[in-house]
N, C-alpha and C positions, 0 to 999 in steps of 0.2 A: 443508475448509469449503465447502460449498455455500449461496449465497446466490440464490436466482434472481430478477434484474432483470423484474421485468413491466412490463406499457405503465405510463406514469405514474409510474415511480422517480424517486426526486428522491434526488440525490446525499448529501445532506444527513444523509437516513434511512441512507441504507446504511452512511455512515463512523461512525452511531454504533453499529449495528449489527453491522458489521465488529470496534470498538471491543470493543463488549459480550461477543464471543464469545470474543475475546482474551484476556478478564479482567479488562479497563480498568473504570472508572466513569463515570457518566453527566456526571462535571464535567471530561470530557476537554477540553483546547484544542486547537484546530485549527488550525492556520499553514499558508499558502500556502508552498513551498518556492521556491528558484533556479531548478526546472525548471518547467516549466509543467505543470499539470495533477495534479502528486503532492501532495500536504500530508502533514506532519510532526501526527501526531496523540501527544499529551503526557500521563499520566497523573500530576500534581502529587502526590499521594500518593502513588505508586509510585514517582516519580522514573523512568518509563521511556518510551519511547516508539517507533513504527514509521512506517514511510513508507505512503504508501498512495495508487494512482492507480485511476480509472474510467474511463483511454483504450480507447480501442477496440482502437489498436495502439502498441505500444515500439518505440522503435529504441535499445539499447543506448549507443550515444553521446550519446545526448541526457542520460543517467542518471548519465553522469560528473561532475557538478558536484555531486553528494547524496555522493562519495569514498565510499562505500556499504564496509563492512569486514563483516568473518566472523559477526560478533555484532548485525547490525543487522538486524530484523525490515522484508523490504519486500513489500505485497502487491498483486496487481493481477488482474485479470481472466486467468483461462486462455486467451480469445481472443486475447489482446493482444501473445503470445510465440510465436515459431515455436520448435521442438523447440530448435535449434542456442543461439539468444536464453535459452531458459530454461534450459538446462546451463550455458551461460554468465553468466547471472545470477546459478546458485543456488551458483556456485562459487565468488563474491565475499561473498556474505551468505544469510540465510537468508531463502529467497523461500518464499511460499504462495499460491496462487490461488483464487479463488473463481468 
């Protein structure tokens, strides 16, 4: 998935954006998660849902408190993982970046 941030992205757009390419629908809910800066984005009809941040950069520990499992969708900017970060991310759950 390629998304490209230009001047003047507003987060807002991207998570629903993000959402849409997913599958999700436009009546997704957004919640703030434990970790700062990820949100838990909710597909009510689907009953499904994924993590999602727009930091700049990850630090792996910080991500421990989402207990993140095999089957959970979390996605984050390609910047934001050094190689070693994203092998070890993608080996907890299924990470995508954009």
């Amino acid at each position: 998935m390629c998304i490209l941030l230009v001047e003047g992205w507003q987060p807002e757009d991207v998570l629903y954006e993000v959402a849409l390419k997913e599958g999700y629908g436009l009546n997704v809910q957004i919640e703030q998660t434990a970790v700062n800066g990820v949100q838990r984005i909710t597909d009510p009809d689907k009953s499904q849902s994924f993590y999602l941040t727009l930091a700049g950069k990850l630090a792996l520990k910080n991500l421990r408190p989402l207990d993140l499992k095999k089957e959970d969708l979390f996605i984050c900017r390609d910047s934001a993982l050094d190689d070693e970060a994203a092998a070890n991310l993608a080996l907890q759950c299924r990470l995508k970046t954009i």
